[in-house]
N, C-alpha and C positions, 0 to 999 in steps of 0.2 A: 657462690660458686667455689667450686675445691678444686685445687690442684697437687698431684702427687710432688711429695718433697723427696727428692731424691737424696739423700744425704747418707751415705751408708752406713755411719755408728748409729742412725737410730733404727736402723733394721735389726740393731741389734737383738733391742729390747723388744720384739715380735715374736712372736714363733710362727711356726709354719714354713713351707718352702717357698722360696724366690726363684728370680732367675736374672741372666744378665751380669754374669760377674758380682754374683750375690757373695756376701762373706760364711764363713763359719769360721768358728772359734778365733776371728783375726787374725786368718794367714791368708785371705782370698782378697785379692784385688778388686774393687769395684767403682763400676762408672764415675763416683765421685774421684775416685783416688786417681783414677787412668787422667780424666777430665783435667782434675786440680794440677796435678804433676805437670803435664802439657800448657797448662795457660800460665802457670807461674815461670816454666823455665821461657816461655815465646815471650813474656811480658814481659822478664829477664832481659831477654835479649835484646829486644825494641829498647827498653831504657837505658842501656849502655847505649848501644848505635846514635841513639839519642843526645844523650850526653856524650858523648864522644865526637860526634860530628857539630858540638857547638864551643869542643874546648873543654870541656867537663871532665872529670873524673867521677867514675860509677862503681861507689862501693858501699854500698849497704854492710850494718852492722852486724845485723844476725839473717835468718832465713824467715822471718814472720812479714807478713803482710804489712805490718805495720811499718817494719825497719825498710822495706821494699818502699812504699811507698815513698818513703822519707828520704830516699838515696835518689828515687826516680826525680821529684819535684824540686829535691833540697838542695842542688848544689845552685839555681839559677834566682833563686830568693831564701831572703829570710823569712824566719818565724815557724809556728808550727805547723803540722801535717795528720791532716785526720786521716787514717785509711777506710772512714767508713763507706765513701761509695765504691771502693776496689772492693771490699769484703759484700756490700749491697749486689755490685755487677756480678762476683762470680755467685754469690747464692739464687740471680737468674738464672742463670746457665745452669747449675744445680735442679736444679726445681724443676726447669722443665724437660732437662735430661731425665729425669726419672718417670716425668708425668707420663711417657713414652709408653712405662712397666705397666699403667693404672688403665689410660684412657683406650691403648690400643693394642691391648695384653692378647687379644686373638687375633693380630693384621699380622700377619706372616711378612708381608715389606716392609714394616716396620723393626724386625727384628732379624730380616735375610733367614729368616724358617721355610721350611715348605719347598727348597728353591727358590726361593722368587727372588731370586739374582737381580732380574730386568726392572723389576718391579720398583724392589729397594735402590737400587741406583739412580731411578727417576726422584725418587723421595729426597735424597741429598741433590740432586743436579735442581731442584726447583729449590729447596729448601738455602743450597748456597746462592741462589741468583738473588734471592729474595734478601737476604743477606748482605749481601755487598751491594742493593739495590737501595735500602735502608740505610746504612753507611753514609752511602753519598751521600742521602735526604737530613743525616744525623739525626733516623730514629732509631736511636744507639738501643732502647730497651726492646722494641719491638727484633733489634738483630741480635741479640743478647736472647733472646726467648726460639728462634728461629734457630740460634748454634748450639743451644740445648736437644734440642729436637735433634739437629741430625747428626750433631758425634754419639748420640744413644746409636740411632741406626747403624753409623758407620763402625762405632765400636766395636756392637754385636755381632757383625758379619765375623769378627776372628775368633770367637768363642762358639760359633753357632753353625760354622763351615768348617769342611776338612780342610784349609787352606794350612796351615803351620801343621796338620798330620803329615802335605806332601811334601815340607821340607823345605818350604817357603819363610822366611824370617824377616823380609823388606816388606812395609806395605804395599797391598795393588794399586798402583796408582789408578787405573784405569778406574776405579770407584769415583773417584772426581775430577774422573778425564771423560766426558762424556762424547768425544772427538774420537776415544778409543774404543775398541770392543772388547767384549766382555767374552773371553773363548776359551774353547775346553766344557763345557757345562757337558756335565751328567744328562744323557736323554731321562725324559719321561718314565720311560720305564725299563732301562736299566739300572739294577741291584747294585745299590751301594754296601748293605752293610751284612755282615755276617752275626748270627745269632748268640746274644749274650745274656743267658739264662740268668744270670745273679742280677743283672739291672746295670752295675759297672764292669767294666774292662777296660783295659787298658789304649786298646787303640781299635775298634770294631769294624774299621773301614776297609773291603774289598782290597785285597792285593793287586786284583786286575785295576783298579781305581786308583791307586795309590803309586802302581807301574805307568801308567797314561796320563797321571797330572788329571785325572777328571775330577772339576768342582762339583760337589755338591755342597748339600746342609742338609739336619735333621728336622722331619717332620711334627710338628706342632698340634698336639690337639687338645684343648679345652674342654672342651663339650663332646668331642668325637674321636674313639680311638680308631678309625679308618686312616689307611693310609696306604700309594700303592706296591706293589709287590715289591720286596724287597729291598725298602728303602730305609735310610736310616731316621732312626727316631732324634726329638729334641733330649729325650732324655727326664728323669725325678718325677714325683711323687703328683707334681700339676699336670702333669702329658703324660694322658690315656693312651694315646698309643707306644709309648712306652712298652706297654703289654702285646704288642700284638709282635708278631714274629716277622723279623729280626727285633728281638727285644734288647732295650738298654737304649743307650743315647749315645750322643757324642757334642754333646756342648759343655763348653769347658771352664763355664762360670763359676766354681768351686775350688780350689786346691783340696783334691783328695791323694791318698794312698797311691789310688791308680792310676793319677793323670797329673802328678806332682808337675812333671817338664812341658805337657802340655799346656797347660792352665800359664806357664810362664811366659809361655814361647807363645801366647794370646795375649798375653799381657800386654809384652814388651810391642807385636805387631802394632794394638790399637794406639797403647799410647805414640808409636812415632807414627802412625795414621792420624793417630789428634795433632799433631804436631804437624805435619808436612797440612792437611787443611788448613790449620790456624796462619803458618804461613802465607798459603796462594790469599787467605784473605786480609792479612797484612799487608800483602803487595798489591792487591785490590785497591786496598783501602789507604794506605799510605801510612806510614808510624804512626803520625801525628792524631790522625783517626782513631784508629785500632789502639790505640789508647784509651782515646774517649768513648768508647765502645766497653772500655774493661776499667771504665769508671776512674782510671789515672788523671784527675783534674783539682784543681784546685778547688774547695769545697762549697768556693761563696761563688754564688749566680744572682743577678741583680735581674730582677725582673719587676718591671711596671706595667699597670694598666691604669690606663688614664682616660678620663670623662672628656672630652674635647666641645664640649658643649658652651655657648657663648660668655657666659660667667667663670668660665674656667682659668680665665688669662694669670691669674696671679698660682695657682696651683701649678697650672702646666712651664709656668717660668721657674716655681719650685722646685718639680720634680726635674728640670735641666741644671739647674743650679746645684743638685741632690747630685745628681751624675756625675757631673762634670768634677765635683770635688771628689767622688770616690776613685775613679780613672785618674787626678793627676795627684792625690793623697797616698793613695795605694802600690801605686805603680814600683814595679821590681820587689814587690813583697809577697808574700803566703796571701797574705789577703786581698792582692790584685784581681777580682774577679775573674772566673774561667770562662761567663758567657754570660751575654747580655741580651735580656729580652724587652721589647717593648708591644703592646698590643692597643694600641684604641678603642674606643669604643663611643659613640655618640647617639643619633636614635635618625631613622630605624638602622643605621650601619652599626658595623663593628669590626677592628682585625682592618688588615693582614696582620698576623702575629711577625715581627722581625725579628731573629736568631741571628748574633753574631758575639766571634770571638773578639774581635778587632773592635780596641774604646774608642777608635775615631770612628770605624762606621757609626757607631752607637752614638757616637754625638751627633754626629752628621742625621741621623733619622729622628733623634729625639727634635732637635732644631726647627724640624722638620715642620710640625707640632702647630698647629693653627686653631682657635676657638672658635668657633661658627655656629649658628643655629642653637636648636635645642631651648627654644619655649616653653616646652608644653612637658616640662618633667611627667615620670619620671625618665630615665634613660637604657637600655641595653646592657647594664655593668654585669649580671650575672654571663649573658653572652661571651663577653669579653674576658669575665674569668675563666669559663668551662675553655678559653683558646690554651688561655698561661697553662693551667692546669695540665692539661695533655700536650704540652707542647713543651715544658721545663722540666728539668733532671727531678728525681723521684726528691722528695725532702729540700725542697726549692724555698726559698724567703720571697713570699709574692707580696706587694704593695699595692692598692686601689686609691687611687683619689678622684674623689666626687664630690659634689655636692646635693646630690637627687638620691632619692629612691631607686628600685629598680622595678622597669616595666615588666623583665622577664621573669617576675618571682615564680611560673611556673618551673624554671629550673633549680630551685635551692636543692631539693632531693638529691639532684643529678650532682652537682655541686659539692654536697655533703658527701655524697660514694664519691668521689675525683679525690676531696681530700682525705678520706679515711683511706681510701687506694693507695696515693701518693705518700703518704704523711708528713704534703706540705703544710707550711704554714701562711697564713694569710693576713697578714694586716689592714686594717683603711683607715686613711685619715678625710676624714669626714667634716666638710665645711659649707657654710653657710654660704648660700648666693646671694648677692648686691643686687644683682639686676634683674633678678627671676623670682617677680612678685609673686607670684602664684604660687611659689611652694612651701608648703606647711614649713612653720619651723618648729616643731614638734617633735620630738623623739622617735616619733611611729616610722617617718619612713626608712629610719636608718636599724630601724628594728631585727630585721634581715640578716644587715652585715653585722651589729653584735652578735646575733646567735653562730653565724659563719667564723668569726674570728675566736668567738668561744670553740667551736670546736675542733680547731684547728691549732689553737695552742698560741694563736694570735691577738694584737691590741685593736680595738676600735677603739680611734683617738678622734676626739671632736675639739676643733679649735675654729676660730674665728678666721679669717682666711689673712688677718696681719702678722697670727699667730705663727702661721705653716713652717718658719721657715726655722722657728725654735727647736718644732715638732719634730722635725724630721732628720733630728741626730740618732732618732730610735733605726735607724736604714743605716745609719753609717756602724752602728755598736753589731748588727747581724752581718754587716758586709763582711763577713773576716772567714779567714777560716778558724775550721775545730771548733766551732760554738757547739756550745752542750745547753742543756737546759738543767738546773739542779732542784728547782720546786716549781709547781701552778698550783695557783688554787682560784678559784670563783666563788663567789656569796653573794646569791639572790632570796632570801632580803638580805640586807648590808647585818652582821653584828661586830660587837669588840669578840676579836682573837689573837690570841698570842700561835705564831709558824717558824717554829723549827728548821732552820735547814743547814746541812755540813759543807763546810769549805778546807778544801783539803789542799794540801802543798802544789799539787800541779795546776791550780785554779789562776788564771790570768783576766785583768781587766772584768770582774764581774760587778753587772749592773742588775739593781730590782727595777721594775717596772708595776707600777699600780695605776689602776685607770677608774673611776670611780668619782662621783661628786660628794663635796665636805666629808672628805676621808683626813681623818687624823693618822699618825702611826708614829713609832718611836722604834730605831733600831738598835740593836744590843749586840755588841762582837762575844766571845770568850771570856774575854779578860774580865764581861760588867762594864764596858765604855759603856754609854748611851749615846745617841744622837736622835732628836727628833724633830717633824718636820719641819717648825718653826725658825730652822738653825740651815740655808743656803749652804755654807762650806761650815762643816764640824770636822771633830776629830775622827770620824768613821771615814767620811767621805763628802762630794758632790751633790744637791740636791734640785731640781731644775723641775719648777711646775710651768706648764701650761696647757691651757685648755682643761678635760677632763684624767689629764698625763701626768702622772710624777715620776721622775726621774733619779735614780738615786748609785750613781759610778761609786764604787768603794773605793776607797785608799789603794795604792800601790802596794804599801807594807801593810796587808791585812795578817788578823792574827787566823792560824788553824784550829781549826775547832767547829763547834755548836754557835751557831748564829742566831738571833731571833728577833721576828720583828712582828710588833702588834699593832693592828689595826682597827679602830674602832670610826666604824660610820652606819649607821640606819642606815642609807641607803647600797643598792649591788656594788660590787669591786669586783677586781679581779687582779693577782697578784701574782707574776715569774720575775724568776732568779735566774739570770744564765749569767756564763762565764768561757773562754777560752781553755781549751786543754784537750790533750790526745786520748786521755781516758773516755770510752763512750761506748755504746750499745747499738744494736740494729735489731730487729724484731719481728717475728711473724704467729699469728697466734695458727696452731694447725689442730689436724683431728687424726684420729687414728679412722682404718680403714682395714679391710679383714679382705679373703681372696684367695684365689689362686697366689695373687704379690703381694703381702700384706705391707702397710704402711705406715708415715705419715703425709696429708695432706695440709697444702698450706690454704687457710680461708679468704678467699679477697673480700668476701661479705662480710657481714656481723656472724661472730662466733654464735651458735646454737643453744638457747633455751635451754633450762635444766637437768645440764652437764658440767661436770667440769671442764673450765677451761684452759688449754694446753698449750702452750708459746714453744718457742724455739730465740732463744739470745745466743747472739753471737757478741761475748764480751770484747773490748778490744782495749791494750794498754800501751805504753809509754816503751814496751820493750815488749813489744807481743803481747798474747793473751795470757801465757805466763808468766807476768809481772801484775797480774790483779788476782785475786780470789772472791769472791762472790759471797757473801752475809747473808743478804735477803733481798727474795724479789718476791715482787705481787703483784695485785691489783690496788686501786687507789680509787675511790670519789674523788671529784673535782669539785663538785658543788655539794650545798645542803649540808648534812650530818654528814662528819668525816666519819669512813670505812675503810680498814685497810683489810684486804683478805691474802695472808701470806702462801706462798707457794711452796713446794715442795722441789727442790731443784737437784737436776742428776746432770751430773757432770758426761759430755757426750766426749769431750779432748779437743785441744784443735780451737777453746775458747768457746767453742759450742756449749750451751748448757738447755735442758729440757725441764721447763715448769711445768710442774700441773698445780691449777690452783682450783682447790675442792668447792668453794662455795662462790660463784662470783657473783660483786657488790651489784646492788641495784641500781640501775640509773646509767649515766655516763660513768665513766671508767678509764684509769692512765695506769702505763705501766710503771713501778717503781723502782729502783734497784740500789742496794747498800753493799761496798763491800769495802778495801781494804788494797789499797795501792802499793805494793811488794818495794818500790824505786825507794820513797820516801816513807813510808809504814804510818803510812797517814788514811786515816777512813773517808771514804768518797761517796757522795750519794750524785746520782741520776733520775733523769726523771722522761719516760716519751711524752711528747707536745699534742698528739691526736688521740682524741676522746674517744671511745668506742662505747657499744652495749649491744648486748645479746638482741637476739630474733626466735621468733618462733616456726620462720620462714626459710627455707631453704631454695638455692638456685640452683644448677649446674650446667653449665654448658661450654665445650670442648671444639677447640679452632684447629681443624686438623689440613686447613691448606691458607693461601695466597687467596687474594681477588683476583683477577682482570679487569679490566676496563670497561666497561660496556655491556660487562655481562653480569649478570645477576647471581648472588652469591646467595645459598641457605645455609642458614646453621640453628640447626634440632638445640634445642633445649627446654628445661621441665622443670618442674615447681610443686613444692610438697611444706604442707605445713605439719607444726605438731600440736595445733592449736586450734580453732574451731573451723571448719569446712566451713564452703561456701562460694560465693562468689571472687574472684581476688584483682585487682585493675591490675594488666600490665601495663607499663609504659617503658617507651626504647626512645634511644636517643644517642645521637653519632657527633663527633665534632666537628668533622666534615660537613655537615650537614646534605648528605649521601640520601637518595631517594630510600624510604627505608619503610615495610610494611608488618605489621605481628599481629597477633590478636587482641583485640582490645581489654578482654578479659577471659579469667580460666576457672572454673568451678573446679573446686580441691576437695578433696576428701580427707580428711587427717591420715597422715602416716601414709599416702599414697600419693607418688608422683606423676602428674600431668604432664604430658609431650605436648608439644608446638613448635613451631618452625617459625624462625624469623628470616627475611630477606632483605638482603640490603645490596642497592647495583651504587657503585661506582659511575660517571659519567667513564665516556670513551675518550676523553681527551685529560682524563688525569694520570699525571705523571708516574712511572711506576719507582716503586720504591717508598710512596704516600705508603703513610698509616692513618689507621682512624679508629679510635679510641670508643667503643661501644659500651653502653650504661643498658641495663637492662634490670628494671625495676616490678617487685612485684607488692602489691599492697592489700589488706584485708578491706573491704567493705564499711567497717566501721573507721579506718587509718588508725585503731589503733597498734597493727604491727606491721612492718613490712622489711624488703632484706633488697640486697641490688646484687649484680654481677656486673665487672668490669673488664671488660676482655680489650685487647690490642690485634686488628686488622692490617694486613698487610696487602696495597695493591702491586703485584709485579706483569708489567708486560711480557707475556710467552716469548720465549727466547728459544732463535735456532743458527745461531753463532756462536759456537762453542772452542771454534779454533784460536790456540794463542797467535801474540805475537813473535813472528823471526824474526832472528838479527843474522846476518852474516858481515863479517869482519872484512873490510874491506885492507887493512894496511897493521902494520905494529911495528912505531920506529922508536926502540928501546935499546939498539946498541954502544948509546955513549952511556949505556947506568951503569956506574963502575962496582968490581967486584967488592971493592972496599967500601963496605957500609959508610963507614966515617964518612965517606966524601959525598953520599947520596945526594945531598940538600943541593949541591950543585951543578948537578944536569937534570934534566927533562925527559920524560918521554913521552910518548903520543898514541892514541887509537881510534882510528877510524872504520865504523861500521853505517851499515844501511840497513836499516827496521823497514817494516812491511806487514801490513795484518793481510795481507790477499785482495780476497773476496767478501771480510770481515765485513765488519761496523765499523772500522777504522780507530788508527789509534788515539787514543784519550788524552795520554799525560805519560810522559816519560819520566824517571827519577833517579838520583846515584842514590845507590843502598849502601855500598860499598867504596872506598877512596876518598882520596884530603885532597884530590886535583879539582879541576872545573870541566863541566858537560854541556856542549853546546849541540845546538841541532835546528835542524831546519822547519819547515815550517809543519805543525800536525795535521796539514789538510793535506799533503803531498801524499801520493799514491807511495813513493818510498822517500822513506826520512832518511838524510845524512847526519850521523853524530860523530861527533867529534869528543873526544875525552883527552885532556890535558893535565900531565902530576909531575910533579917533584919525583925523582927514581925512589927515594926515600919511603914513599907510598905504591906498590909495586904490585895491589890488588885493585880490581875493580870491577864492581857488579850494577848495572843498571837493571832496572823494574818497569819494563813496558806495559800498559791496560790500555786495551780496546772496551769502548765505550759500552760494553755490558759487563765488564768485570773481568773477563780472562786474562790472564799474567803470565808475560814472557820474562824470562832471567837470562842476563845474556854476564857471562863472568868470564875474565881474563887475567893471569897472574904472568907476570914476568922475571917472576923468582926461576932461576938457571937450577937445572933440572942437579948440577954437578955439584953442589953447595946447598948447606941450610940459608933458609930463607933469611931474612934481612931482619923481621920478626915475627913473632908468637900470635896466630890468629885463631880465634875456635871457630872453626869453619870443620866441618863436616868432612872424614876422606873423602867421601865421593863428590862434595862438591871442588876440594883441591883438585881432583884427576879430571875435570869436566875441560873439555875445550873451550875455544873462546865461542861460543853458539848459545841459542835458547835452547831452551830442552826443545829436542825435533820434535815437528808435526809427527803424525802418521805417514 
């Protein structure tokens, strides 16, 4: 499956026309730039508020992602600070912002074309419910892919309507006030535009139009230049009607000549239309959320699934023991995990998956933990993975412990797409049962999960189960943040090799891991030290065998340079090097794409057969993107005869960089990367942990709404190979496990795409705001090619409460706060208000956004709440954030700053929010 990458320096490198706030010669604003502007200054904001209302001070060192991140997390622990899931989150939102331009390039509401006012404003009012719907549920990527989608929509309405011709400069609110109407609209067939033979003009829209405030937008055609009388066109060289008369356009995606101040006065609208959305759904969502939604988290996510099966007693006391030392080891550090997952799994049950931030819940559920049953291996553990999988942050460290096989080896496939999706990584440690005579002790059935942890960039560790508890310091060395990976490698058969790999000044605490039987190896620093295995503690470092596991922590004071360590064993190994550091990479391999909107596409399948393959790196360093430079990237073998196929790399700015690498290797495949750390001028190598390899198969298919409950959802998708026709098995599969039916198989034609329809209902009693994570597999006849698609479901319940919540002010007793600052600290003042949703759904959760005093209130089930708000005069603002239990957000703000004097102090508050009374914004 492909999705448009919306990123606008690489449109650069295309030709042909665009649309949507498209660039030319880099002076034209576009979606990425309105987008990124907007989420960087709201994500700004939140983490000051943040720090600031816990005692902190929020000062970031420069304006990169990197330094942002590091100001946001850094003042309330030590250590360091990866930005890669903030830079992972906003390239969601990227991505599927553009996908808008590819998949629904002729939907007129999707781009407010044609008029369709009504239409597009339905598009954002479901698209935000769905949004803050997922939030609650904390399926942060599913809302993440949701607010790509409609700041596209919302954006376009102000380049794509005469709204900034009439002299309008605030954004409409009423676009996501769906409480308001939408008025003034251009009839049907009343003439909007007057005829502009050159194709541009300056300003083409009806005087009488322009005199009455009447909205319209220009007419859109693709395939068709009809359109009716005298209306105005989209405009350029993609829309046909363009030509027809009134000819020319009036969308204002370009900075030209002739529409220099318009194109601005579009600009500036969308971006504080991004901005005022991203707000209501901040206030939706709570800071603390709307963070974790824009991937502001600490890096490390401890997530388990464990066998609960009657032999399991000494693992399952492991893995609490494993916990409970990272929660009280960690605590107030960078490495304190940001979220704790636990999933069971026994036979035939498996799940509920548990999510929490809080390490006492997590201890409290692991405890929880009881061995029962489970005779008759094998067990359910692929089940139990496909939960973690689609239930944990994208690049998750997942842990398995078992001692069985697995019953559900129908799903490795499924499995295998989740982590090439994800690019998590997956460990297991793999133990022998006491009591569970009947199961082979054999190699074969753990066979599975070595190929899983192979390609996932993970260990399958096999120890004895007195062993487990040596074993399992490999969980506490990933628990951390900024783990990077700097080499893997695999050999199946085992031979003697010598492996290279670079440690560079910003490298912390790095450990090798080799997992392999009678593996010798010896390692080598810089300098020519040696150390090998036979030597526990040397001069290099640490060295800790057990089981199939060696273990080997380097020295504190390691030398910079060229490493190398050689490993001689006949039988298979498998060999990584990680290390702690802020230098790292994030990655999507994409394709180009031709059109009316020419592109790139990001693949969530396996990259395409007999082309080159084209990536997109987002470098990230110690001081921004500009404190690294880039050497060499490629591709890489993992196993077999090493192949490296180097890449061709163009600098897109911004830490962006675009490979194309001309030949890719045969087989499995890892991305590589070498360059040169600007801080310390010291050389860095990286490495990605998920194996990939081409297809001859291709998927495609495009989620252009929500579920409901109860009711049955289709979504069209199609399948084309470039390789023999034939027969091809599809198989689908949900992690919901959601009643779900498609075709069993599709007869292909090479070079020719098959349609199908898959359907999948939601039960009527599932929660709205559920996601469900859909695998759609399609496979050749012989197996020997096949490709997947992996798409995210969102279920939202229809929603017809759209009105916020009111506050009116009941009292304000602030006349003993003296004019003299100085003496603030020493009197009080007071504000009493009564909130009320109506007729609503009633309110959800009240919050102070604003003020250092205390907020009290009565009870949330009361038809009207009493609050009370208590401060120091000292703190002389304050804003509370009411949600009614589908998401709509009241702001009720009061200052008692004297109209007659500057204020007490310095607040970036907005003028119009200074001039607001003490009220919610009114109803209608």
């Amino acid at each position: 499956m492909s999705s448009i990458l919306g990123i606008a320096l690489l449109a650069l490198a295309l030709s042909g026309s665009t649309m949507a706030f498209a660039p030319i010669g880099g002076s034209s604003s576009t979606h990425t730039s309105i987008t990124g502007t907007a989420l960087l200054q709201k994500v700004t904001e939140t983490c000051r508020a943040v720090a600031e209302a816990s005692g902190h001070e929020f000062n970031p060192t420069g304006n990169s992602a990197e330094e942002l991140v590091q100001a946001c997390l850094g003042p309330t622990a030590t250590g360091d600070v990866s930005a890669a899931k903030f830079r992972s989150a906003l390239q969601d939102i990227y991505i599927q912002n553009g996908l808008v331009d590819r998949d629904f390039v002729s939907s007129a509401p999707h781009h407010f074309n044609s008029e369709a006012f009504l239409e597009g404003r339905a598009l954002i009012t479901e698209g935000v419910a769905s949004i803050k719907a997922n939030i609650r549920n904390e399926n942060f990527k599913a809302a993440r892919e949701t607010l790509g989608r409609v700041l596209h929509t919302l954006q376009d309405f102000y380049s794509h309507s005469n709204w900034v011709e009439l002299g309008y400069t605030e954004p409409y609110i009423n676009l996501i006030r769906p409480d308001l109407p939408l008025e003034n609209l251009a009839e049907v067939d009343t003439a909007t535009c007057s005829d502009c033979a050159r194709g541009t003009c300056p300003n083409p829209i009806l005087p009488n139009i322009l005199k009455e405030k009447k909205l319209t937008s220009g007419y859109m055609g693709i395939f068709s230049a009809a359109k009716p009388q005298g209306k105005c066109s989209h405009g350029g060289a993609a829309d046909l009607t363009s030509t027809t008369v009134p000819r020319g356009g009036i969308n204002k995606d370009e900075r030209r000549s002739d529409n220099s101040a318009l194109h601005t006065a579009a600009v500036n609208a969308a971006t504080s239309a991004t901005l005022q959305l991203l707000d209501d759904i901040r206030g939706a969502a709570g800071d603390s959320y709307f963070l974790r939604m824009m991937g502001i988290a600490r890096s490390s996510v401890v997530c388990f699934v464990i066998d609960t099966t009657g032999s399991m007693s000494d693992d399952i006391q492991e893995a609490k023991s494993v916990v409970y030392k990272i929660i009280d080891s960690k605590k107030g550090t960078q490495d304190e995990p940001s979220e704790y997952i636990l999933v069971p799994f026994n036979d035939p049950g498996f799940g509920p998956m548990i999510r929490t931030t809080d390490p006492d819940v997590m201890k409290e559920e692991i405890s929880k933990l009881r061995p029962k049953g489970g005779d008759d291996p094998p067990e359910m553990c692929l089940s139990g993975l496909q939960l973690a999988l689609t239930g944990a942050p994208a690049s998750s460290h997942i842990y398995v412990f078992t001692d069985a096989g697995p019953k559900d080896h129908n799903l490795k496939d499924t499995i295998v797409a989740l982590i090439r999706s994800t690019k998590s990584t997956v460990s297991f440690f793999l133990t022998r049962g006491r009591s569970r005579r009947r199961r082979s002790l054999s190699a074969s059935p753990f066979d599975t999960y070595k190929d899983l942890a192979l390609a996932s960039g993970g260990q399958a560790i096999e120890v004895a189960k007195k062993q487990l508890p040596q074993a399992t310091d490999i969980i506490l060395d990933s628990s951390t943040s900024a783990l990077v990976t700097i080499l893997q490698r695999a050999r199946n058969p085992g031979k003697q090799e010598t492996f290279p790999f670079m440690v560079d000044e910003s490298l912390k605490n790095i450990t090798l891991y080799i997992t392999g039987t009678s593996v010798r190896f010896t390692l080598t620093d810089p300098a020519g030290v040696s150390q090998s295995d036979s030597e526990g503690s040397g001069k290099l470092g640490t060295i800790q065998a057990v089981g199939n596991l060696r273990r080997i922590r380097v020295n504190a004071d390691k030398q910079i340079g060229t490493w190398k360590i050689n490993i001689n064993s006949n039988s298979p190994y498998t060999l990584k090097v990680t290390g702690q550091s802020t230098i790292t990479f994030i990655y999507d391999f994409v394709e180009a794409f031709q059109g009316p909107h020419p592109g790139y596409a990001v693949i969530s399948g396996r990259p395409q057969t007999g082309q080159p393959a084209t990536l997109l790196l987002s470098v990230m360093g110690r001081k921004g993107p500009s404190s690294v430079t880039i050497g060499e990237v490629g591709l890489l073998t993992t196993s077999g005869s090493e192949a490296f196929s180097n890449g061709k790399a163009t600098d897109m700015g911004n830490g962006d960089t675009l490979v194309t690498v001309a030949e890719v290797p045969e087989g499995e495949f890892l991305v590589m990367l070498k360059g040169t750390d600007i801080v310390s001028n010291s050389q860095f190598q990286r490495q990605s942990t998920t194996q990939m390899s081409v297809s001859k198969v291709n998927i495609k298919a495009v989620v252009d709404s929500s579920m409901e409950p109860g009711k049955a959802f289709s979504l069209p998708f199609s399948v084309m190979t470039q390789g023999p026709g034939g027969k091809y098995t599809i198989e689908s599969n949900n992690d919901r496990n959601f009643p779900m039916h498609s075709p069993p198989s599709l007869t292909l034609t090479t070079g020719q795409y098959a349609k199908a329809t898959l359907t999948i209902t939601p039960p009527s009693n599932t929660p709205s705001g559920t996601d469900a994570t859909l695998t759609i597999k399609a496979k050749s006849s012989s197996g020997a090619d096949s490709n997947y698609a992996v798409l995210k479901l969102s279920v939202v319940t229809k929603i017809t409460d759209f009105v916020q919540p009111l506050c009116t002010v009941v009292s304000v007793l602030a006349d003993s706060c003296p004019e003299d600052v100085s003496q603030c600290d020493l009197f009080q003042w007071e504000l009493s208000a009564n909130l009320t949703d109506g007729n609503g759904t009633g309110i959800g959760s009240i919050t102070l956004r604003q003020g250092d005093g205390t907020l009290s209130y009565t009870s949330l089930s009361a038809t009207v709440i009493q609050a009370t708000y208590n401060s120091s005069c000292c703190s002389n603002i304050v804003e509370v954030i009411a949600v009614d239990k589908v998401g709509n957000v009241g702001k009720c703000y009061h200052s008692i700053v004297r109209s007659s004097g500057p204020p007490a102090f310095t607040l970036s508050l907005p003028l119009w929010l200074c001039l607001l009374a003490s009220a919610f914004m009114a109803r209608p």
